[in-house]
TIDOSE-559781 format. One line per field, with one value per residue (C-alpha): residue number from 1; residue in three letters; x, y, z. Coordinates in steps of 0.001 Angstrom, whole numbers, always signed. Example, Ala and Ser with C-alpha at 12.3 -4.5 7.8 and 13.67 -1.06 7.14 Angstrom:
BEGIN
num: c(1, 2)
residuo: c(Ala, Ser)
X: c(+12300, +13670)
Y: c(-4500, -1060)
Z: c(+7800, +7140)
This chain:
BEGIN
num: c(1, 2, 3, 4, 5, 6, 7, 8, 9, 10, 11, 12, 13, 14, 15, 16, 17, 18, 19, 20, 21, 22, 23, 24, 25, 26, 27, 28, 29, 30, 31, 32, 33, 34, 35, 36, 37, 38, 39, 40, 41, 42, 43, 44, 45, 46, 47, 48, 49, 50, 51, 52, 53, 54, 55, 56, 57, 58, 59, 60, 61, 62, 63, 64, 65, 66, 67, 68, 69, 70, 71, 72, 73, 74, 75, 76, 77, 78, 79, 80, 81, 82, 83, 84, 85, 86, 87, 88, 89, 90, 91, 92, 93, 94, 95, 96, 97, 98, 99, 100, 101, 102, 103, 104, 105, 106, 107, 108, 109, 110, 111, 112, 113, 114, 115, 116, 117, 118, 119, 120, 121, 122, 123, 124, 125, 126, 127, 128, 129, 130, 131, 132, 133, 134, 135, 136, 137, 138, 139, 140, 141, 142, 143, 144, 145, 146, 147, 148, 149, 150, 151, 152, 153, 154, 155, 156, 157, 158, 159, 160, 161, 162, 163, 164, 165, 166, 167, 168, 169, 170, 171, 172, 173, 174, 175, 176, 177, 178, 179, 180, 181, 182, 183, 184, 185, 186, 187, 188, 189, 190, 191, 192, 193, 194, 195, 196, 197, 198, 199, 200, 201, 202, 203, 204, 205, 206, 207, 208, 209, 210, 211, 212, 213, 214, 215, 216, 217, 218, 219, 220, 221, 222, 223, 224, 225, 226, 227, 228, 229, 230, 231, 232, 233, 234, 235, 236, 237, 238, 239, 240, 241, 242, 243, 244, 245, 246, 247, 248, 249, 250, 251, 252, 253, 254, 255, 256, 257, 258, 259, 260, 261, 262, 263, 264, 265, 266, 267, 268, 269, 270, 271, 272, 273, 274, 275, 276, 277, 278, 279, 280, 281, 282, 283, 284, 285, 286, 287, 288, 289, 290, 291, 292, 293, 294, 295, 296, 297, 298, 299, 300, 301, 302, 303, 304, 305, 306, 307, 308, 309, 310, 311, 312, 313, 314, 315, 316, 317, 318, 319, 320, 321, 322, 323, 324, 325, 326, 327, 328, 329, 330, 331, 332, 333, 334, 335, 336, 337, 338, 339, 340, 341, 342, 343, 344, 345, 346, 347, 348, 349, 350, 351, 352, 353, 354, 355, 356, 357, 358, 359, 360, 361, 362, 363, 364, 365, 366, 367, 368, 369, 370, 371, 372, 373, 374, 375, 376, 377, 378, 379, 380, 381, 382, 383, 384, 385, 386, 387, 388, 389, 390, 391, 392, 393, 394, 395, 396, 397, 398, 399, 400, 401, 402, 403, 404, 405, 406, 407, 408, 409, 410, 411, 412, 413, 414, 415, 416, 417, 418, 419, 420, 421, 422, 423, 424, 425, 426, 427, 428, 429, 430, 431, 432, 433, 434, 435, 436, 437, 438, 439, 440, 441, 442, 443, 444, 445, 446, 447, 448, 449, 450, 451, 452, 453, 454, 455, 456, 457, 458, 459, 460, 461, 462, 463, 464, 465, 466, 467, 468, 469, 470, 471, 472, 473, 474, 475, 476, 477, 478, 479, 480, 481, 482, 483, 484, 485, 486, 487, 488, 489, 490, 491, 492, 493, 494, 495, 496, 497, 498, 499, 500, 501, 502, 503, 504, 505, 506, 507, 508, 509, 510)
residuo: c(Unk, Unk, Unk, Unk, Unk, Unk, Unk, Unk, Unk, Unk, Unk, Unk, Unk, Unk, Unk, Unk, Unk, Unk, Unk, Unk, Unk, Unk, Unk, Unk, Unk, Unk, Unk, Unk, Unk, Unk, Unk, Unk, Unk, Unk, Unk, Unk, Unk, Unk, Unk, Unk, Unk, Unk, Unk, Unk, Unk, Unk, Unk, Unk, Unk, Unk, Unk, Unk, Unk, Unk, Unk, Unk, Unk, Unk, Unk, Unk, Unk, Unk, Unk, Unk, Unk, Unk, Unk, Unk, Unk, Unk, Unk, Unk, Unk, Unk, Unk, Unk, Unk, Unk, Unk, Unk, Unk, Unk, Unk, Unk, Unk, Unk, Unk, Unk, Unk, Unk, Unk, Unk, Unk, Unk, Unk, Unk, Unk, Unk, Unk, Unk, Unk, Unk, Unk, Unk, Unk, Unk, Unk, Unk, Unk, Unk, Unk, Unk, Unk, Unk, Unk, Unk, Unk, Unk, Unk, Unk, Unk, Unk, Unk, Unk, Unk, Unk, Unk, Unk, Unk, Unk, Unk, Unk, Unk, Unk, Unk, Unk, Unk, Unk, Unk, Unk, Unk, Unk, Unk, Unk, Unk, Unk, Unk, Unk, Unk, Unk, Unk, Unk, Unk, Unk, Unk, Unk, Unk, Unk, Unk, Unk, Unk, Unk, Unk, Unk, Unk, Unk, Unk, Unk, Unk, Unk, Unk, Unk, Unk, Unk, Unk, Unk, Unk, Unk, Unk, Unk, Unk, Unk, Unk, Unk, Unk, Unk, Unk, Unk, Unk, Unk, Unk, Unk, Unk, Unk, Unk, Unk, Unk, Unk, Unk, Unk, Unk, Unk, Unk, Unk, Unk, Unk, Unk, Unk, Unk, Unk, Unk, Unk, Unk, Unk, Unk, Unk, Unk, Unk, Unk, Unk, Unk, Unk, Unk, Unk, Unk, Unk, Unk, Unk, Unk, Unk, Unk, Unk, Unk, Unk, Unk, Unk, Unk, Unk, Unk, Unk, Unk, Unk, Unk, Unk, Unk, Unk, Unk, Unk, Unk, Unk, Unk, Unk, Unk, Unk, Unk, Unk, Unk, Unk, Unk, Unk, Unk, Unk, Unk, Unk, Unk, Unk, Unk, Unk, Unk, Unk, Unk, Unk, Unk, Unk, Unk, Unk, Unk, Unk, Unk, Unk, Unk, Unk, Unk, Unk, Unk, Unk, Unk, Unk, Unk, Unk, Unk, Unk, Unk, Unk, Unk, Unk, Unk, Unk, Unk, Unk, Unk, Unk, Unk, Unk, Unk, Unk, Unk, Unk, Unk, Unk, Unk, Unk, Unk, Unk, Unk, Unk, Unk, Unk, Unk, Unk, Unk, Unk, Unk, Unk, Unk, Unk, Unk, Unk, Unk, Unk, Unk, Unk, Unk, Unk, Unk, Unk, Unk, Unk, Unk, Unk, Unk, Unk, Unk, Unk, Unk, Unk, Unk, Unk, Unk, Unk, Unk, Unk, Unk, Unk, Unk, Unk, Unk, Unk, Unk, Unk, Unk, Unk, Unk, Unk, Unk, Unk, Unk, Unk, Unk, Unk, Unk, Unk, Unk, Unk, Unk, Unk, Unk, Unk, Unk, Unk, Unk, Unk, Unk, Unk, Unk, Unk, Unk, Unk, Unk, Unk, Unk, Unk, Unk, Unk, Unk, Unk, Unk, Unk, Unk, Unk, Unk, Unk, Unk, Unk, Unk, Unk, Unk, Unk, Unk, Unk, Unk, Unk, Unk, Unk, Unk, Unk, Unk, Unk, Unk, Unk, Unk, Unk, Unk, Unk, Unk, Unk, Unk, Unk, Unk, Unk, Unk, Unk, Unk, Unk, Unk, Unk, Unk, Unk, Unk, Unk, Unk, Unk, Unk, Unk, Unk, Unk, Unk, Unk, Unk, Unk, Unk, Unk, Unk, Unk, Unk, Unk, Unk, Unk, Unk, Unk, Unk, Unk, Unk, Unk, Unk, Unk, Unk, Unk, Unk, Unk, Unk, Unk, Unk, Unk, Unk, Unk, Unk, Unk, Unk, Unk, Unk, Unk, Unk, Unk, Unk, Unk, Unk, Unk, Unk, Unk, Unk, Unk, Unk, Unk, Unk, Unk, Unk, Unk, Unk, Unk, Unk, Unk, Unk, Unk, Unk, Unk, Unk, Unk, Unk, Unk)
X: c(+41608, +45243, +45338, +43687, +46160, +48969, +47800, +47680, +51509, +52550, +51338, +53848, +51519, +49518, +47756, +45985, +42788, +40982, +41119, +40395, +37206, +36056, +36615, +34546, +31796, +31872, +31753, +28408, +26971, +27706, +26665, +23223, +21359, +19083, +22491, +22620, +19325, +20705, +23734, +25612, +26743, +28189, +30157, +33771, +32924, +33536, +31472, +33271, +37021, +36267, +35212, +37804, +40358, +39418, +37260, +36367, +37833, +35078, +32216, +34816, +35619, +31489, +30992, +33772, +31868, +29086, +31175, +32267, +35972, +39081, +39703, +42709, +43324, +46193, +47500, +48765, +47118, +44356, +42712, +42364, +42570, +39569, +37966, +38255, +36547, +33430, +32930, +32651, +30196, +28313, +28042, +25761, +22080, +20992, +24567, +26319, +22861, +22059, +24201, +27227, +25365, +26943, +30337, +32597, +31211, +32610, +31618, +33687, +36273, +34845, +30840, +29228, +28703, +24452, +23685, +22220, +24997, +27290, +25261, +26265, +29357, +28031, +27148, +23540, +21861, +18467, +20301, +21371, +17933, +16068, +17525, +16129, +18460, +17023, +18755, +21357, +23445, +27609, +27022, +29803, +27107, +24160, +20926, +18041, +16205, +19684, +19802, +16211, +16479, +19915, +18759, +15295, +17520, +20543, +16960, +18065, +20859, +19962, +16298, +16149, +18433, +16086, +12895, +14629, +15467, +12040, +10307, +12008, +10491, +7284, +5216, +5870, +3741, +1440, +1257, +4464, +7036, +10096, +12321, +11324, +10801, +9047, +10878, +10735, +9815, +7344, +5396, +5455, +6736, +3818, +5865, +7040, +3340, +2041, +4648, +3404, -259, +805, +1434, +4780, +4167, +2592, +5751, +8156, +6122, +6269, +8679, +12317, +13773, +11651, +11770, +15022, +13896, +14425, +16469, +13166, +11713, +13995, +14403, +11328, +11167, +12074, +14682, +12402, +10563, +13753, +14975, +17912, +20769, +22101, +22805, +26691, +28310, +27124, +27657, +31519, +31886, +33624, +34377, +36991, +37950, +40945, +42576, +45885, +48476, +47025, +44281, +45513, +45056, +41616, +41616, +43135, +39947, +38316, +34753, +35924, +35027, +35557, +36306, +36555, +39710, +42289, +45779, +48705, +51527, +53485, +52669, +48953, +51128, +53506, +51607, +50384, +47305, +45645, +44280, +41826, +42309, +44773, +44111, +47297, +45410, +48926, +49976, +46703, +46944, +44513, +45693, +43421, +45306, +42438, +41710, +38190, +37862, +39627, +36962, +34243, +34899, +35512, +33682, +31406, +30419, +27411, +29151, +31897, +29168, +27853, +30652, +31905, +28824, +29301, +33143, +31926, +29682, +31799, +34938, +33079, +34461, +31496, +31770, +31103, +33847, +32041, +29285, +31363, +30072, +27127, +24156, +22384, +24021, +27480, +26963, +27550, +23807, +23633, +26638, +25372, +21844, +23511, +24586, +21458, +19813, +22446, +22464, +18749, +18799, +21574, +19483, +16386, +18757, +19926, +16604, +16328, +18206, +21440, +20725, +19400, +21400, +20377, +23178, +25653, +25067, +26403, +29429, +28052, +31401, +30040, +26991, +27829, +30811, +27147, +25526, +27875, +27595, +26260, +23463, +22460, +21380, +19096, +17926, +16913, +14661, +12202, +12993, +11348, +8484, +9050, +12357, +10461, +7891, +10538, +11647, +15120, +17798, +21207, +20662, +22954, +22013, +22377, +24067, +27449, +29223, +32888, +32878, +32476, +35347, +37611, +36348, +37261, +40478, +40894, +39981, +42127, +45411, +45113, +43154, +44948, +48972, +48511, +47568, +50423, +52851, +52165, +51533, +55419, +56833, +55528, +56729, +59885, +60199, +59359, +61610, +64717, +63248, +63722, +66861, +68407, +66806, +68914, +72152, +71597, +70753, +74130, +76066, +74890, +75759, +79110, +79629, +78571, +81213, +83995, +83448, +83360, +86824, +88387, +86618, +87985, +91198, +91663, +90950, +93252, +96033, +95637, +95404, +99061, +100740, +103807, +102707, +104399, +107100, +106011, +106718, +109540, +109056, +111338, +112771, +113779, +115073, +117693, +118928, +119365, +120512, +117381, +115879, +115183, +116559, +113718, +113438, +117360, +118047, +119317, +121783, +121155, +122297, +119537, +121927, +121376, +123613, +125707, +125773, +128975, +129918, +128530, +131162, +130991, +131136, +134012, +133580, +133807, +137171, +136645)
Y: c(-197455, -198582, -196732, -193672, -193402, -194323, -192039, -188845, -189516, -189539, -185938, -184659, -182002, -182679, -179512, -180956, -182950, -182602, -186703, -187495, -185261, -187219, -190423, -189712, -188058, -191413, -193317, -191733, -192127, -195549, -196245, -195965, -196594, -199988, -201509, -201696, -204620, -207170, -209413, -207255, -205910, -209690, -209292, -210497, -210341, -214727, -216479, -219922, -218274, -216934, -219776, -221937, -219607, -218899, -221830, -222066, -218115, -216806, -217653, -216294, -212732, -212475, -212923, -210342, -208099, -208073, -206972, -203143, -203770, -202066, -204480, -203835, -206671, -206116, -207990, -206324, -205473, -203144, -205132, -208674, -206777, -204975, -207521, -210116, -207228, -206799, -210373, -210626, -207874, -209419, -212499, -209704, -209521, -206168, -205115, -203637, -202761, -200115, -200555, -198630, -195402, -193892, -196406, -193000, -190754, -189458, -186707, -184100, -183086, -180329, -181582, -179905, -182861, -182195, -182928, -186533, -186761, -186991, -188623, -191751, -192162, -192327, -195333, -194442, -197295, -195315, -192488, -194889, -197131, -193473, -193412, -195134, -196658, -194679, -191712, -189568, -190529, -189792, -187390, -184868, -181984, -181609, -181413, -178914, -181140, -181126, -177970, -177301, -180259, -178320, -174983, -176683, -178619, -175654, -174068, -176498, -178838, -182220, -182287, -181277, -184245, -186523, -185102, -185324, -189023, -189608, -187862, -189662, -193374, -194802, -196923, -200227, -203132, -204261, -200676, -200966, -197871, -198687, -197841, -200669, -203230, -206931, -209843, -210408, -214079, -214090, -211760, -213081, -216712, -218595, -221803, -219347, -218442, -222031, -222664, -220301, -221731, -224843, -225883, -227338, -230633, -230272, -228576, -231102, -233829, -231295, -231811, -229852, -228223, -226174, -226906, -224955, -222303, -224549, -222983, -222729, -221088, -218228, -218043, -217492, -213924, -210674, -208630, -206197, -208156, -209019, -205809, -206067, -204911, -204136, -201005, -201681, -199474, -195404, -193598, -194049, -197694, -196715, -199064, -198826, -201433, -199705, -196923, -194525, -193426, -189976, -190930, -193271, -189803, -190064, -193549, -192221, -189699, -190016, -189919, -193756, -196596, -199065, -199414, -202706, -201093, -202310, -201301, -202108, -199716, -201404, -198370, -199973, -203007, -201352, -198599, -200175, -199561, -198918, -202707, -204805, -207582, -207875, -210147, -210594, -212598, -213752, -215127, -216966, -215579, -213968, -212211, -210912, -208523, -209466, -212698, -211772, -210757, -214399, -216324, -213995, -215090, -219035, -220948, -223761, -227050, -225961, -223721, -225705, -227985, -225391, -223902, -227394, -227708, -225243, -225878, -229321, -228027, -225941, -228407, -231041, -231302, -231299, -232998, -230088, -227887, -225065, -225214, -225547, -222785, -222361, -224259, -223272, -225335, -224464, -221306, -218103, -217163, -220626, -219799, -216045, -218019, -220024, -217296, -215488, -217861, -218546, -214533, -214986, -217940, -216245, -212834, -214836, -216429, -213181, -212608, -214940, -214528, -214936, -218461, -220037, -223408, -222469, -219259, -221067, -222380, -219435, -218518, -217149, -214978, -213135, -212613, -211017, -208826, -208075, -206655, -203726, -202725, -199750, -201445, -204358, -201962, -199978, -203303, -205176, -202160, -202716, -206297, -207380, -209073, -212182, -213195, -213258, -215508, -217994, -220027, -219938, -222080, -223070, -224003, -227055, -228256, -231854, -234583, -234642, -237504, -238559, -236382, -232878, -234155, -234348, -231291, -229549, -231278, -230058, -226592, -226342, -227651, -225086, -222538, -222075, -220863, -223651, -225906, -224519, -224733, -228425, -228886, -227390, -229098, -232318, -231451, -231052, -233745, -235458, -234533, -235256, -238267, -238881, -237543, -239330, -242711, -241620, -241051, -244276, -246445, -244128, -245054, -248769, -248707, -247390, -250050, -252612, -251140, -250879, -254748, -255908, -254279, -255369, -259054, -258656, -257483, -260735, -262796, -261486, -261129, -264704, -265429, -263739, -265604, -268012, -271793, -274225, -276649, -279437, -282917, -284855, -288694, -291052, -291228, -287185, -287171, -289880, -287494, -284178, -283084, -283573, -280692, -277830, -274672, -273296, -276076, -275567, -273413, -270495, -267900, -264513, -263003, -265001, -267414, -270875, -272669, -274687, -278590, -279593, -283034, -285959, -288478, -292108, -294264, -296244, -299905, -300508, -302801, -305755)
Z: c(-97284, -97578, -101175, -100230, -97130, -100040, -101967, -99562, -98269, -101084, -101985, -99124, -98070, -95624, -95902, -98962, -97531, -100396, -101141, -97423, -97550, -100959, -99043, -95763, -98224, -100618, -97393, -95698, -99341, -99059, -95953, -94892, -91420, -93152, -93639, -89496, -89652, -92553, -92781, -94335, -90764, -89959, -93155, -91661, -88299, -88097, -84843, -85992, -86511, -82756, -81309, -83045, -81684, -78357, -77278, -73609, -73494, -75792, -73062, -70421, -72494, -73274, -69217, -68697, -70879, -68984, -65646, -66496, -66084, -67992, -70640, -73322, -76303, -77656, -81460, -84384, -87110, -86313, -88732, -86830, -83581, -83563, -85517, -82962, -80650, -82877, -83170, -79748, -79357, -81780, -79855, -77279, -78982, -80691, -79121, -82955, -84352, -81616, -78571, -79126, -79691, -76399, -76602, -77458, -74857, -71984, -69139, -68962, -66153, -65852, -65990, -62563, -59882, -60170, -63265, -64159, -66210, -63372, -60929, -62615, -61182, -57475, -55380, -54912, -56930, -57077, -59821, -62237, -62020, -62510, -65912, -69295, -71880, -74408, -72524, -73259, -70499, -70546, -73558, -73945, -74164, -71801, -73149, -72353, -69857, -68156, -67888, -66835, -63673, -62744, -62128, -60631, -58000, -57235, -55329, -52643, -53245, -50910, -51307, -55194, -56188, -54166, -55523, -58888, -58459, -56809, -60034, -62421, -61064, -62289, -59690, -60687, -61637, -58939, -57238, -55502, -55540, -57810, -54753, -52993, -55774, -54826, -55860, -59728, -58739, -56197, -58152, -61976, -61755, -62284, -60086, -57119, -56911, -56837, -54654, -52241, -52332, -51084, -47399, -45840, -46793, -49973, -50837, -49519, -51604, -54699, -57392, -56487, -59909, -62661, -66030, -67607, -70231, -73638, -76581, -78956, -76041, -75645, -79665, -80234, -78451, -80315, -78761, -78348, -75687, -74313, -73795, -76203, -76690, -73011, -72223, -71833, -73018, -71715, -68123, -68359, -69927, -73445, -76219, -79011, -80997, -81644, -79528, -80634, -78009, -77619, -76427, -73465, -71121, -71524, -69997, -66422, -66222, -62870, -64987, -66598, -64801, -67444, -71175, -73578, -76309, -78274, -78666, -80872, -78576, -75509, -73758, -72772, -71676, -69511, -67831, -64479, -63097, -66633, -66988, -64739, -67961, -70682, -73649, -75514, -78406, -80377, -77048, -76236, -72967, -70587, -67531, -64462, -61969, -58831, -57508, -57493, -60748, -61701, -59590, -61381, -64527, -63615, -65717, -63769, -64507, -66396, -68631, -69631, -70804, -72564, -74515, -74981, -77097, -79471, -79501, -80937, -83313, -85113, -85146, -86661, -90564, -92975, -95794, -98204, -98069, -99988, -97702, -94589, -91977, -94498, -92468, -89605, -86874, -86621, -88390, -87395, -86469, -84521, -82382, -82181, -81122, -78461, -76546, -76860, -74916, -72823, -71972, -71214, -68893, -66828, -66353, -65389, -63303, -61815, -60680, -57803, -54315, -53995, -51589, -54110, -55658, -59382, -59023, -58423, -62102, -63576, -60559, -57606, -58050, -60887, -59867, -56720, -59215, -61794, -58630, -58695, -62363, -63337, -66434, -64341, -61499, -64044, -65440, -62529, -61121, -64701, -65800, -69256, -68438, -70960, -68849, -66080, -67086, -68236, -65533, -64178, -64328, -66960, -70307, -69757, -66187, -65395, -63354, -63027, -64739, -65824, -69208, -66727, -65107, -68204, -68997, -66058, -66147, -69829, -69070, -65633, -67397, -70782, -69267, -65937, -64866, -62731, -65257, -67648, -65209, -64596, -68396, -69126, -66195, -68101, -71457, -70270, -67732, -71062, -73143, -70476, -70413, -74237, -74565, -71510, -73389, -76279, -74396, -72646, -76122, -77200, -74493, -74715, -77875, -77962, -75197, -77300, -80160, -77673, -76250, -80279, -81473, -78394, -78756, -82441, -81614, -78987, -81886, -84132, -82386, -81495, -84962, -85810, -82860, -84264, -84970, -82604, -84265, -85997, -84085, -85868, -86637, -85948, -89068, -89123, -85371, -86581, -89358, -88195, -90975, -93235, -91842, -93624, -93491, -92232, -89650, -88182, -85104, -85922, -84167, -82304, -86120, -88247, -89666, -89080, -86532, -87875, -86501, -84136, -85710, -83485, -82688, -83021, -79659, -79493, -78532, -74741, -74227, -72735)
């Protein structure tokens, strides 16, 4: 693409789109809709890279996913940016094969407030659940059956949009109405029914925790009887992996309640209001406006065990570098595996009240923030009927022990502002330390230096002093006048003093 776009600036008329109308035809040629089930969709799209990258981020960014919020990565170039997008999407079963169908779509301004495309955006929980994924929902142009259940309903405005949401439901398994749905796990859970047969004491003597669903267990089921891909992305949750400026009005419409986009331009940074999350991916940083958001997507014990896993799986150096990333675990359909099942376990999970201990497993927090989203609504009124005969609970439950500790410790000081905060204040309480050592062992030194030259001047100073006189013998006193020049006094004018003559004693006179 970078030579066609080389190529057509440097025609200077953009009037000419002759080259850029071969390209998109050579394109669709090229492309074809088989392409969408092999490998060759994965081409680039790196689990390992992501993982190695982000670590204990990836498993929070896939939760955040889940939660319908205004998310904006922003990195230059497009390239890695929406790239690191994809491969996160990817990491969501079934999600680039068939889920992005309605990722571009938005209603209208202008849409009127009955249609179904519309009703969407209300509270009332029994309009979205009405609706199939396989539904044109959020489409830019209403279809015929639109049309047909508007003018049926206009007849009489309050009753017709009730009769329209009651027509749309399907009794439900077991002859109850889908408006009043039984618990998924009273009625299907093989255990919660066994439970039920027994009395009070029988259960207090029964075993306490299920059996968590296995990894072969939840592997072995297609996505088809899974229910996969999620229907994410439709009924005003958009998805760009890359967004231009122009479009950043579109973003403000009243009809978007959340999008997952990335951006190269400032102007996503700086406009407030326009982010609930911003990824800024060279930065390695991750920034939640609400405090609930930022206790939604807390990672608990049992998932920093988890992603701690897979973060050792794929840092482990093989000993082939040519086949490094090559084998199943560690690869890119292992880590894309992992969090299969790990999506499973937590929407089995999802199924059982809120007062249970298991949620807590997987943040109470986000559960109670997944209650509010538009596709978990609509998916817990028909749940698939294979997660609901699996039995609930986190892939990586257990006792806690001191290795969850470091781990929490680990993840609270790099993951955290706290945690960076106290990390900085560290590294530079550090490195004060290390250079006041040096200007100590400096100062030490030079004190050392300072004490030696004086030491050594002391010494030789001493050393230059004059020598004392010699002591004369007996024999030299007597004769003055053997001394030596050098040995005579001498005057105040350096020459030596000359000798007064001594005189004789005269004899005593009797």
């Amino acid at each position: 693409m970078s030579l066609i776009t080389q190529a057509y600036f440097e025609e200077g008329d953009f009037s000419k789109t002759e080259l850029i109308r071969q390209t998109y035809e050579n394109l669709n040629d090229c492309l074809s809709d088989d392409m969408l089930h092999s490998q060759q969709l994965y081409v680039g799209l790196s689990a390992r890279d992501f993982i190695t990258r982000y670590r204990q981020k990836s498993l929070q960014l896939f939760k955040l996913i889940l939660l319908e919020q205004k998310v904006i990565f922003f990195k230059s170039p497009v390239s890695e940016l929406s790239g690191d997008i994809l491969t996160l999407l990817s990491l969501l079963p079934g999600q680039l094969e068939a889920g992005l169908a309605e990722s571009a779509c938005i209603v209208p301004v202008d849409t009127p407030e009955d249609t179904p495309d519309n009703s969407l955006h209300q509270d009332d929980v029994g309009s979205v659940a009405s609706l199939s994924p396989s539904s044109s929902v959020g489409s830019i142009l209403p279809h015929s059956e639109s049309l047909q259940s508007l003018s049926s309903r206009m007849k009489d405005r309050v009753s017709g949009a009730l009769g329209y949401i009651a027509g749309g439901k399907q009794p439900a398994a077991g002859g109850q109405d889908e408006a009043n749905p039984a618990p998924a796990s009273s009625s299907t859970d093989p255990a919660a029914e066994a439970k039920e047969d027994l009395s009070p004491g029988q259960q207090a003597a029964s075993p306490a925790p299920p059996p968590v669903p296995s990894f072969s267990e939840v592997t072995a089921l297609s996505l088809q009887e899974l229910a996969f891909p999620l229907n994410l992305f439709t009924a005003g949750n958009i998805c760009h992996p890359y967004l231009s400026l122009p479009y950043l009005d579109i973003l403000m419409q009243p009809s978007i309640h959340g999008y997952t986009i990335g951006a190269t331009n400032a102007l996503f940074k700086a406009k407030s209001g326009l982010a609930d999350v911003l990824i800024e991916i060279e930065e390695d940083k991750l920034e939640i406006s609400s405090p609930d958001l930022r206790r939604a997507v807390s990672l608990t014990t049992e998932d920093l065990r988890f992603i701690d896993n897979v973060i050792k799986v794929v840092s482990e150096d093989c000993k082939d570098k040519f086949l490094e990333g090559v084998g199943w675990e560690g690869g890119d359909e292992w880590i894309r595996a992992q969090f299969r099942c790990y999506l499973t376990c937590l929407l089995r999970t999802s199924l059982e009240p809120r007062d249970r201990p298991v949620i807590h497993h997987f943040n109470s927090n986000f559960y109670a923030a997944l209650d509010g989203t538009h596709w978990y609504r609509a998916w817990k009124k028909q749940p698939p009927a294979a997660i609901q005969n699996l039995p609930p609970g986190h892939p990586c439950t257990g006792q806690l022990s001191v290795t969850d500790v470091k781990l929490r410790l680990s993840h609270t000081m790099t993951n955290t502002e706290g945690g960076k905060r106290m990390s900085a204040a560290m590294a530079s309480t550090g490195r004060a330390v290390a250079e006041s050592s040096k200007a100590v062992a400096g100062g030490i030194g030079a004190a050392k230096g300072v004490l030696s030259s004086w030491w050594g001047g002391l010494r030789q100073g001493g050393d230059k002093k004059s020598p004392s006189p010699p002591t004369l013998s007996p024999v030299n006193q007597s004769s003055p006048s053997n001394l030596s020049p050098v040995h005579q006094p001498t005057s105040a004018a350096g020459s030596p003093k000359k000798q007064s003559p001594t005189k004789e004693p005269q004899p005593v006179a009797k």
